[in-house]
C-alpha positions, -999 to +999 in steps of 0.1 A: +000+000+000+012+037-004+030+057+023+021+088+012-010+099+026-018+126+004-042+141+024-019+143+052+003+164+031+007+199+036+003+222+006+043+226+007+045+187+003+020+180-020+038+204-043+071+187-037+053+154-041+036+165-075+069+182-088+090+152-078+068+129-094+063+110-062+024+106-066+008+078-079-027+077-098-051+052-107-077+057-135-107+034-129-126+031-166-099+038-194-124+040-221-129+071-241-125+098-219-108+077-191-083+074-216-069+103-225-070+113-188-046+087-180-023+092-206-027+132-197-017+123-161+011+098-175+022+123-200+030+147-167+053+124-152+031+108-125+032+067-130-006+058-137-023+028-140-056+023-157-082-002-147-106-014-167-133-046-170-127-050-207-102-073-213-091-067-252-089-034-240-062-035-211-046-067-237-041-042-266-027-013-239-003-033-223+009-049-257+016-011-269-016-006-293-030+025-288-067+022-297-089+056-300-073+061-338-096+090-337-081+108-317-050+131-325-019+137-309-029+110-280-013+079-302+024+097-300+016+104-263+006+071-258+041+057-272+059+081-251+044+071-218+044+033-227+077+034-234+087+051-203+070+025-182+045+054-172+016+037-180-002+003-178-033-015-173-049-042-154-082-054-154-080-060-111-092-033-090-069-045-062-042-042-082-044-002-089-062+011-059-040+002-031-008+014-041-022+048-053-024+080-041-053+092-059-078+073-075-099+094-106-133+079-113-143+079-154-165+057-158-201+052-184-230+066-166-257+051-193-293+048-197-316+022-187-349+017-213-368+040-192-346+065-200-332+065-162-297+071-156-278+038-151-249+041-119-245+007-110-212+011-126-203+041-104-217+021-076-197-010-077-166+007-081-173+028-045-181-008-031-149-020-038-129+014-036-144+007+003-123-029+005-092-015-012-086+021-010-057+030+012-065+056+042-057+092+035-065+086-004-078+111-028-108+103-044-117+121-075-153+120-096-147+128-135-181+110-148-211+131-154-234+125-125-264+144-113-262+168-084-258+155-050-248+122-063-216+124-048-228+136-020-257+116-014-247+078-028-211+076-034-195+089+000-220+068+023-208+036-004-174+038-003-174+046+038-198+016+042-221+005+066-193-007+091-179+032+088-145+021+088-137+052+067-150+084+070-148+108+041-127+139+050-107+121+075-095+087+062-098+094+024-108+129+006-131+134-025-139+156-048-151+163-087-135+176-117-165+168-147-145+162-177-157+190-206-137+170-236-156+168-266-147+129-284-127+136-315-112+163-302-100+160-265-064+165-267-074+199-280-098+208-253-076+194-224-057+218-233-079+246-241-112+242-220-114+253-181-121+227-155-141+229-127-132+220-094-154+206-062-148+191-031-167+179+002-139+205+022-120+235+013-088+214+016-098+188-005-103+211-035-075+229-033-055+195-035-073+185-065-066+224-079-029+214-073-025+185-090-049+193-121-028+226-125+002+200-128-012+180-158-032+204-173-024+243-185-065+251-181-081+277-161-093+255-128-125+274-118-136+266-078-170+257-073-184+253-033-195+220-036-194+191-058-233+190-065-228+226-075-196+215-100-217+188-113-247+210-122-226+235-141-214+203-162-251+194-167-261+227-177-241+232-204-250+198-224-289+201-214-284+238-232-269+227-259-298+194-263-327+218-261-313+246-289-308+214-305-350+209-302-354+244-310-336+243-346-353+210-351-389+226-348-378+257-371-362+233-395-400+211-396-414+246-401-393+257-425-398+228-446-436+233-448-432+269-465-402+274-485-376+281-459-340+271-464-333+270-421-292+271-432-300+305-446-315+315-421-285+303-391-261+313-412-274+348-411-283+346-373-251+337-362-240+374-375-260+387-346-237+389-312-256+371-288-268+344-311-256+311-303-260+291-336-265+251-336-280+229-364-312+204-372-300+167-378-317+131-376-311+133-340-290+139-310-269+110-300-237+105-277-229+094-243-236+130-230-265+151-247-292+130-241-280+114-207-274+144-195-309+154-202-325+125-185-300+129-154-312+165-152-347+155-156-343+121-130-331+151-106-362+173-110-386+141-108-371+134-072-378+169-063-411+176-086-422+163-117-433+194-129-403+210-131-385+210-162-410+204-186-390+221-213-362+199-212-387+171-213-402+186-242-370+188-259-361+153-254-394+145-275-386+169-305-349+153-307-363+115-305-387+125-326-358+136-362-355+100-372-394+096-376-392+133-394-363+119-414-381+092-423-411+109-436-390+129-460-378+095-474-414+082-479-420+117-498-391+109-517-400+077-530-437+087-534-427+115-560-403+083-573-435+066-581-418+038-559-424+008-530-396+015-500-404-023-497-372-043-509-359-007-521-320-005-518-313+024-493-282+035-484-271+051-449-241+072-453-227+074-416-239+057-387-216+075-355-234+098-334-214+128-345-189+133-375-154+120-376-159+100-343-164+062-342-186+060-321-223+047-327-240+051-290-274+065-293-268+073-329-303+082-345-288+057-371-301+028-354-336+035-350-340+046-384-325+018-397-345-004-377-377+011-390-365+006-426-360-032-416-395-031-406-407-015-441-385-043-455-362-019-474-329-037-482-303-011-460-266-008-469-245+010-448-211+026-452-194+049-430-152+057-435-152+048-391-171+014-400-159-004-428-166-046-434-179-048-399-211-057-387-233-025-371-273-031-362-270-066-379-261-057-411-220-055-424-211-027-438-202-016-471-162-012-474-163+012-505-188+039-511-188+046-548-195+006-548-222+010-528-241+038-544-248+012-574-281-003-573-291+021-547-328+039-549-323+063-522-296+075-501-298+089-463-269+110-450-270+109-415-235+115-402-219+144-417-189+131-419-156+152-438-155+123-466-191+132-475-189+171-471-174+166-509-205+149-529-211+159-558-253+158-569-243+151-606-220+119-592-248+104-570-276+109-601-245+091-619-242+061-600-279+055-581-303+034-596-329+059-585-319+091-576-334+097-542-311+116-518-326+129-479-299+149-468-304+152-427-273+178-423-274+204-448-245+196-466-258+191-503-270+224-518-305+226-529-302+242-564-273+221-579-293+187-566-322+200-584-301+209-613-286+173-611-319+158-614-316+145-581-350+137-561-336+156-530-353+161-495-331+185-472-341+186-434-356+220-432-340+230-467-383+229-484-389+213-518-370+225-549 
């Protein structure tokens, strides 16, 4: 076990400690946020060790294969560290807990099918960080969690019900919400401020310490770590429901001759306008999780708070149907049966460039083609001759546009942002193209002789 006792340590010798690369860190949940923290933490000069319940995954880290390909600049960090002896895995709890000195907490916080936020992973780990965690630890939260989850569930697990620890006196812990957007998180580690909350004064400005080590971001104190947690929240539940509000103008729009990317583009001139876009859906880990954790918050409190987040939530689960619809209007000016109609998906990740396919709106538009009995191809450049939703995936996209009566682009991916109208009409059997992300322009698919549906773009 450590000797350290961190949170015995005066601020003088946790800087010493820090600088001297005396502390050790554990990462519990190394997937695509845990990660990157690791290696951030590695990448500092701390020795770090990930744990993780997926197997393949701690296999292919600790036989130097670095696998999030999508994201840049971690691969050559990932070498670095590996090679150094900086960084490992392990798939054992006991194995990374006792011997660290503080123990960061990233792990999924999903949904079940009622659309309640899952924590039974958060949970278990807390019951075991109980049997294994060595006193005078530091405990740090990074998963998005709802307010007072910390506070309420995860101190009074990992203290137990023999309260042989007692948070603030045998082990410290605190929150620092990850804010790194997938595809992109080396550049917002570096870029984006953190936020930083504790259950003591003391505690925080530890965690401020060592995060101002590995990190070069503003660290912004917060009082508490339900109030660190909500700022988190708040930010994704904003962005969901502008989300919604696009979505409506762009099922407006559609009904009288609107083009809605006119009319953002323009908006955005304006100073305080804060411009986001219409699209099949909003998928991700975060957005819509986030949502629901904000709304399974309100519910414990009143159920008629909230309503507009709940009402957003319906408009955004709603696209793929709306989708949908414009592909039915396609094939009925087509003079053609979807019914064992090739249609092709073009991208089926949540968000472009990112493989990455949880809650995509791809999946339950797919599976309501199934249930027309359209015949769907997919191909996406992050998916290539696999096997997504049951069906394997096209490897070559100029391959799969033959034989193909409509085409759905979902994902806007960078490979697609360069189709040409003139090269689908080319190569489609019929020319039916729904365009879900406003990346085709109206006038030279009309022009191409393309039977073209734009979400919120209006006929042409």
């Amino acid at each position: 076990m450590t000797n350290s006792k961190i949170m015995e340590m005066n601020p003088q010798e946790l800087i010493q400690a820090i600088q001297g690369n005396k502390l050790k860190v554990c990462v519990i949940g190394v997937g695509r946020i845990g990660l990157p923290t690791a290696l951030s933490f590695a990448n500092s000069g701390l020795t770090t060790i990930g744990v993780d319940i997926n197997s393949q995954l701690v296999n292919m880290i600790n036989s130097g294969i670095f696998p999030l390909k999508d994201e840049p600049g971690y691969d050559s960090i990932f070498e670095n560290v590996f090679r150094d002896k900086k960084f490992s895995a392990t798939t054992k709890i006991e194995e990374g807990v006792p011997v660290s000195d503080v123990i960061l907490l990233s792990l999924p916080t999903p949904m079940d099918n009622q659309n309640v936020p899952n924590y039974d992973a958060l949970k278990s780990v807390a019951r075991q960080l109980h049997d294994h965690i060595a006193k005078g630890s530091l405990v740090i939260v990074e998963s998005t969690i709802e307010p007072g989850f910390v506070e309420n569930e995860i101190v009074s697990i990992i203290e137990g019900a023999d309260k042989k620890l007692k948070a603030g006196r045998d082990f410290g812990i605190g929150v620092c919400p990850e804010t790194a957007n997938p595809g992109q998180i080396l550049q917002d580690f570096e870029k984006l401020p953190r936020l930083v909350g504790a259950i003591d004064d003391k505690t925080a400005g530890m965690i401020t310490k060592i995060y101002r080590h590995v990190f070069t971001v503003d660290l912004i104190p917060m009082p508490d770590c339900k109030t660190a947690n909500a700022v988190k929240l708040t930010t994704n539940v904003f962005r969901d429901l502008n989300i919604a509000f696009v979505n409506e103008l762009a099922m407006l729009f559609e009904k009288i001759g609107i083009d809605v990317m006119k009319v953002l583009e323009a908006a955005k001139t304006k100073y305080n306008f804060q411009v986001h876009y219409p699209g099949a859906g909003v998928g991700g880990p975060c957005l819509p999780v986030n949502s629901y954790q904000m709304l399974n918050l309100a519910k414990s409190i009143d159920s008629n708070l909230l309503r507009l987040v709940r009402v957003g939530r319906e408009v955004n689960e709603h696209m793929p149907d709306h989708v949908l619809g414009l592909l039915q209007d396609g094939f009925k000016e087509a003079s053609k049966k979807i019914q064992d109609s090739q249609i092709l998906v073009l991208g089926v990740s949540y968000k472009p460039d990112v493989k990455d396919i949880q809650i995509t709106p791809a999946e339950p538009l797919i599976n309501k083609l199934k249930q027309l009995n359209a015949q769907v191809k997919i191909y996406d450049p992050y998916f290539k001759s696999t096997e997504i939703f049951g069906i394997k995936t096209e490897s070559n996209m100029v391959d799969a546009l033959n034989n193909t009566d409509a085409v759905l682009l979902i994902t806007a991916h960078k490979e697609f942002h360069d189709l040409e109208p003139t090269f689908l009409a080319s190569k489609m059997k019929t020319p039916i193209v729904i365009d879900s992300r406003g990346i085709i322009d109206n006038h030279a698919a009309k022009k191409a002789g393309l039977i073209f549906r734009g979400l919120g773009r209006g006929k042409i």
